[in-house]
N, C-alpha and C positions, 0 to 999 in steps of 0.2 A: 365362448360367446360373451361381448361383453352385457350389462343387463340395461332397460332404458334408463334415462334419467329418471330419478326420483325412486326408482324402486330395487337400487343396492342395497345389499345387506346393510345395518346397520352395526358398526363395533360396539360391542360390550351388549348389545343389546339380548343375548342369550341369557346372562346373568341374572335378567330379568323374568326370564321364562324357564328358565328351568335353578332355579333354585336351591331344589331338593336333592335326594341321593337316595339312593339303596344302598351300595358301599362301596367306598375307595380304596386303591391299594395303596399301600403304606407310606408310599413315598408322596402324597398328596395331604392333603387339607378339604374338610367334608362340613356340614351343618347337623346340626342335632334337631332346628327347629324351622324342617323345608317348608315348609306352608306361613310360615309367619311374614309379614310383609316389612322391607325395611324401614327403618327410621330415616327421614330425613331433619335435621338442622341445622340452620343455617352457619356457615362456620363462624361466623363472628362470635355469635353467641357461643359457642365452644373456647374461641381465643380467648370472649371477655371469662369465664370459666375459669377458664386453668390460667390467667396473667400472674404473675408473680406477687400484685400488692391484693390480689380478690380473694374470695371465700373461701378459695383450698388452701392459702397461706398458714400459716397460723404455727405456732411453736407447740410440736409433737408432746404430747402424755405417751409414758409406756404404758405396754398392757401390766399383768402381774404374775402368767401363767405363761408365757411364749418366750422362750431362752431367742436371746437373740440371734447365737448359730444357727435355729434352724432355720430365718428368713434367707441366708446365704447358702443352707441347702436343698432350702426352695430353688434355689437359682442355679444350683447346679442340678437340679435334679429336671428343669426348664431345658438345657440344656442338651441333657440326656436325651430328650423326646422330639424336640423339634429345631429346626433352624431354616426359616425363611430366606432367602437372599434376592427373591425376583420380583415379590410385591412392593408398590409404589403407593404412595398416599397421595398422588395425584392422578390415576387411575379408578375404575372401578377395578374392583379384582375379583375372578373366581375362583374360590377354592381347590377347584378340581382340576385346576392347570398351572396352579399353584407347589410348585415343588417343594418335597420339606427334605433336608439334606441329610437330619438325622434320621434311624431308624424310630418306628413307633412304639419304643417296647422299652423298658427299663434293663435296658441289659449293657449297662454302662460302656458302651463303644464312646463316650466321651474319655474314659480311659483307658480302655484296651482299644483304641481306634477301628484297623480293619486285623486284628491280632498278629503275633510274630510272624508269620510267611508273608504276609505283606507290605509290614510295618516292622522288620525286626530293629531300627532305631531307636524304638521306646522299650526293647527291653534288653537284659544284660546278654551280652554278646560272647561271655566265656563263661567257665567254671558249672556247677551242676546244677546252677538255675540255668544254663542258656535259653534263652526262649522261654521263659516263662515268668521270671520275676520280672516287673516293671523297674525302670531307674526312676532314679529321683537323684537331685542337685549332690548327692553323698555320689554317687557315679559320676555325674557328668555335670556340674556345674559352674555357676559362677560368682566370683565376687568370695568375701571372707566368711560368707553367713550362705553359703551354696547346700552346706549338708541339710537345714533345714528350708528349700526353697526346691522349687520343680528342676528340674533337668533341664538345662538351658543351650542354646548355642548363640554365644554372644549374650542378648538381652529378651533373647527369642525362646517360647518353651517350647519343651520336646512334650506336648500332651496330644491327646485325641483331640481334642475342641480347643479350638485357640481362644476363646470367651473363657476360657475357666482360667484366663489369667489377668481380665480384666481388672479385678479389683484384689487386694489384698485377703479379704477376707475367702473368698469364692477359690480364691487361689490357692489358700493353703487348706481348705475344706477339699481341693482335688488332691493334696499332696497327703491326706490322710487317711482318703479312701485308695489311692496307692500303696500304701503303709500296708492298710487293711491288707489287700489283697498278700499283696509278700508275705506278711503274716500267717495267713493261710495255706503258701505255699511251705511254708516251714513247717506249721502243723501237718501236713501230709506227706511230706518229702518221703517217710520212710515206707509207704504201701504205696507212690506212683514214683515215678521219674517221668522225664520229657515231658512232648505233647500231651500223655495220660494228667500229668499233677501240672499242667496250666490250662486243661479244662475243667479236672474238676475241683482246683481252686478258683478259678473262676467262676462257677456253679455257683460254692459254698459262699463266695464273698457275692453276688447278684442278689441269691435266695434272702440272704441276711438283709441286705441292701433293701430288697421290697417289700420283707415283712416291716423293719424299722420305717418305712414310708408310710404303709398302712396302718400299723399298730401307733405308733408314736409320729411323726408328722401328719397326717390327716387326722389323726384325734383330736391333736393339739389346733388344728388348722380350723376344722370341717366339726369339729365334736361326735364323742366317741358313738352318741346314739346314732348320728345318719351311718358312721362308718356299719358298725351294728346290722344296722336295716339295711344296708347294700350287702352283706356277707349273707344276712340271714333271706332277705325277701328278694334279691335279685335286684336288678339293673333295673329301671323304669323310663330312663329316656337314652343311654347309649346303649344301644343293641346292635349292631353293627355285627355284618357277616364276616368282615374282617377289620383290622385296627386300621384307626384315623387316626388324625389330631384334628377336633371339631375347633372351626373359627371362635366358638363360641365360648369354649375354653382359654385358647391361645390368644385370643387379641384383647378377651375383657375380662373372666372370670379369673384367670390364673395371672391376670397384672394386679390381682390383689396387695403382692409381695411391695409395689412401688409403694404403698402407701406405709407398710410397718418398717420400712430400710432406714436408720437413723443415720445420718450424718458423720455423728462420733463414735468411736466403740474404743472398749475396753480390750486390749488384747492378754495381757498379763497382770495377774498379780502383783499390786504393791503398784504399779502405773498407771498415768490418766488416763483419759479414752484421749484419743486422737481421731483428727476428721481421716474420712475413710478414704479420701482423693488430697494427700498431703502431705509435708516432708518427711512424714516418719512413716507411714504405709507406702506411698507413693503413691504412683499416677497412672496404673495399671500398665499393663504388656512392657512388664522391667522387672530386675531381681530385687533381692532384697538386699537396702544399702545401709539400713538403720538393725540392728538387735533387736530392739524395741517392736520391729513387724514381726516377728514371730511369734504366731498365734499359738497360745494353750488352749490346748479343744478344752479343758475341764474350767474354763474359765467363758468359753462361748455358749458349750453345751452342759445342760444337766449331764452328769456323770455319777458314778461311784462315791465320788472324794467328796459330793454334796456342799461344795463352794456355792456362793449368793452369785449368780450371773447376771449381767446385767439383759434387762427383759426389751424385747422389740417393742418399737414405736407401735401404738393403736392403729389397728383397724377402723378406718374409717374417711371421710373425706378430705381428709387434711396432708397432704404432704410437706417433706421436707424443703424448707425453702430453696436450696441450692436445685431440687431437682423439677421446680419451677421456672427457672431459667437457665437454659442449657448453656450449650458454647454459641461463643459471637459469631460463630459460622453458617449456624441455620439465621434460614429466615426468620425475622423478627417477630412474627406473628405464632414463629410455631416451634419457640425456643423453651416452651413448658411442655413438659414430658406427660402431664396430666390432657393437654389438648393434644399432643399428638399423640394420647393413645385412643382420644374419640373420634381425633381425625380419619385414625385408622380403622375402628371399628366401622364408620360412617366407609369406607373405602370399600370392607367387605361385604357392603349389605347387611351389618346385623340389626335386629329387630331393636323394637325398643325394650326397656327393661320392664316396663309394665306387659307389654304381649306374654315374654318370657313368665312373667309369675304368673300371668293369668291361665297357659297353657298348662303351668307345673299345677294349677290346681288352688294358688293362696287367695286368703280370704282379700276380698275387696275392699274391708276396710286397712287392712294391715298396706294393699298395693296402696290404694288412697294419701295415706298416711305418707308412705316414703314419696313417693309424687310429688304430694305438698312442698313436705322438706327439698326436697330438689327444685323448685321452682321458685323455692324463698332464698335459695343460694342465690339461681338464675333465672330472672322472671320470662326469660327465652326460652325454658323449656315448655313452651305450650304445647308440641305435638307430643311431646312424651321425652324419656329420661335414657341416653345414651344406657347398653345395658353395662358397659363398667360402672358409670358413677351411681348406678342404681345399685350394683354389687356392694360399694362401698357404701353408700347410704343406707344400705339394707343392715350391713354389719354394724355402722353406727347406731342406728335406734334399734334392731332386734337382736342382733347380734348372736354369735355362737349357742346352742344347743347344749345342754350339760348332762349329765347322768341322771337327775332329781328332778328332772321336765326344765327348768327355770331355762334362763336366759342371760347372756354375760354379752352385753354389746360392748362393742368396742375391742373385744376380746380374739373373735377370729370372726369368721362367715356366716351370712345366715342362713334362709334356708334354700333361696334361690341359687347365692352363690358356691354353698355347699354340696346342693347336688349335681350341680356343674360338675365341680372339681373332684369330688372323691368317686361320682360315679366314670367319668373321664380315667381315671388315673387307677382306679381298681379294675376298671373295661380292659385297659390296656395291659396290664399284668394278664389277666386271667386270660384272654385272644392270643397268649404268648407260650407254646405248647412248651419253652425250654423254661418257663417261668417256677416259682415254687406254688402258685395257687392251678397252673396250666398242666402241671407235670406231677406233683405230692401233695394233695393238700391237706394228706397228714404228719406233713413235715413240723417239727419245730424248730427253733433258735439253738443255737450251744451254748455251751458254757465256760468260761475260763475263772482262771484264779483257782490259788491252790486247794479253797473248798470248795471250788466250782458252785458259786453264790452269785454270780455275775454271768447274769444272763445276758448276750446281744442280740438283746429285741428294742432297742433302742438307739435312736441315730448317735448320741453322746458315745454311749457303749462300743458304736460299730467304728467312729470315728479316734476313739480312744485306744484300739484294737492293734499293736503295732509290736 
């Protein structure tokens, strides 16, 4: 029956009335804070925001403690957890009918895909790894520089996530957590064979994978005291009866990475840094056609060998100019990656970033303060402060948490966007029964080298591991 005029349902209009969540299954997108009411601003005010020549321009400071590999294994570890394909920023969108493509768990199917019986393409097809070592461009590649490059066919890689070959650097960060794994496969070769020793090198190389997340990238990221207070005193806003990926993560808190991503990097020794979208990295989803892109992890990441890295761009509201202005292909209004990631916050209904502190508990004058600061950027934010550019503003004046109480802005997240991310991302470890905090969590790290002194419990270490 059809309904009289005037009184059909209205589209989208649910998103408004229900909100909240009790818990989603994996493959969705969920809220941490269902009671909060969205933010509305106007988009202009957001364009004038993020335009290229306005207040988030500005030529990057690095930090002094954040190696610059790990902002690119933030990006793979993104990855790992979610991937979007059906949300629109010209939509309202709800979460919960929002598909996420990856699974919600760190259990890198961005490199073992759907594993050997369903995908045996990505791994070796003879000899007594079959099925269980992964290839890499020494297998199957291309071009004169293939042994060190992913697995390609043509200009196309053979990986789980085809984003992990967007950028040079992200690319060779998945061709090392490859490595890893092989690696592992060799260590154990002589107690499994088969299917037995590529699940439980995959195990070995996961477990390693998410302590070095926890231990050494949210340290570095989040500061070691919240991670601390999440091991020790529990979860206080994701509590979820099963795993998500909260909008409030994925659209604002964990686009922190756009703001510390420099333009140029360093990939080797004794060479300049090169832009990261350029003749000598290239221009993502291609091999590698210059020497010069291939990356020394002990030159990205802290390692062993104790090299000067060069350190990630600051935390804070400033991005790199280039990613100000995107390609001449988007709309002209929404060609800053900074606006379109409010635009899309503003899509999902998130709250503003003052609701968010006020609900985590922070003091009034500390929310006050960053308010201000965002509204001296934009004097448009009168209803209140998108909750990314709040995350970034929080990191520039309060910044990262230390061991000694102080405080290092500029450095990583503060407290708001800290508990976002590291309770988000230790939630989802721990909800993962095949995880090492869900399955042992009297497990530790191993050790290699021939005094066995070289612990991996560190991304450098796990990535250096081959």
């Amino acid at each position: 029956m059809t309904s009289p005029h005037g009184l059909g349902g209205l589209a989208g209009l649910d998103a408004y009335c229900k909100r909240g969540h009790s818990h989603h299954d994996g493959d969705r997108f969920g809220r941490l804070f269902a009671d909060l009411p969205p933010l509305f601003t106007d988009p202009r005010v957001l364009e004038n925001l993020g335009r290229p020549d306005g207040p988030m321009a500005d030529d990057k400071a690095e930090t002094t403690s954040v190696a610059v590999g790990l902002i690119f294994f933030g990006q793979f570890l993104d990855h790992d957890i979610t991937l979007d394909i059906s949300s629109s920023l010209d939509t309202v969108n709800d979460p919960a009918t929002t598909g996420n493509v990856r699974t919600p768990s760190l259990d890198l199917d961005c490199i073992y895909g759907l594993g050997p019986d369903a995908q045996p393409y990505l791994y070796h097809a003879e000899g007594a790894y079959k099925g269980v070592k992964l290839i890499t461009g020494a297998e199957h590649g291309t071009g004169p520089h293939a042994a060190d490059d992913l697995a390609r066919v043509g200009e196309v890689a053979l990986i789980g996530d085809f984003r992990n070959d967007e950028n040079r650097a992200v690319s060779q960060v998945q061709l090392s957590m490859i490595r890893a794994h092989n690696r592992f496969c060799e260590d154990l070769h002589g107690t499994y064979q088969g299917k037995a020793l590529y699940e439980k090198a995959r195990e070995r190389c996961s477990w390693h994978y998410q302590w070095c997340v926890v231990h050494d990238y949210l340290a570095k990221i989040c500061g070691k005291p919240v991670i601390d207070r999440v091991l020790a005193e529990g979860r206080q806003v994701y509590k979820p009866c099963a795993p998500f990926i909260p909008v409030e993560f994925s659209i604002a808190a964990y686009r922190f990475g756009h703001a510390m991503v420099p333009m140029e990097i360093q990939f080797q020794k004794g060479n300049p840094r090169f832009e990261l979208f350029g003749e000598v990295y290239g221009r993502g989803f291609e091999s590698i056609k210059d020497a010069r892109a291939v990356a020394d992890i002990h030159e990205l990441f802290e390692t062993h060998e104790g090299r000067q890295v060069q350190r990630a761009s600051r935390c804070d509201t400033k991005l790199a100019k280039d990613l100000l202005k995107l390609s001449a292909r988007i709309d002209s209004g929404r060609q800053s990656l900074a606006t379109r990631n409010m635009i899309r916050g503003q899509s999902f209904l998130l709250p503003s970033g003052e609701s968010v502190a006020r609900e985590l508990g922070r003091d009034a004058a500390e929310i006050g303060q960053i308010s201000a600061a965002a509204r001296s950027d934009e004097p448009g934010l009168t209803a209140g402060t998108p909750l990314w550019y709040y995350i970034l503003k929080e990191a520039e004046i309060i910044g990262r948490e230390e061991p000694d109480g102080s405080r290092s802005p500029g450095e990583g997240l503060g407290p708001v966007g800290a508990t976002i991310v590291a309770e988000t991302i230790i939630g989802l470890i721990e909800l993962d029964s095949r995880s090492w905090l869900g399955s042992d969590r009297n497990w530790r790290p191993e050790t290699y080298s021939d005094d066995g002194t070289i612990e991996i419990s560190t991304v450098g270490h796990l990535l250096a591991y081959r």
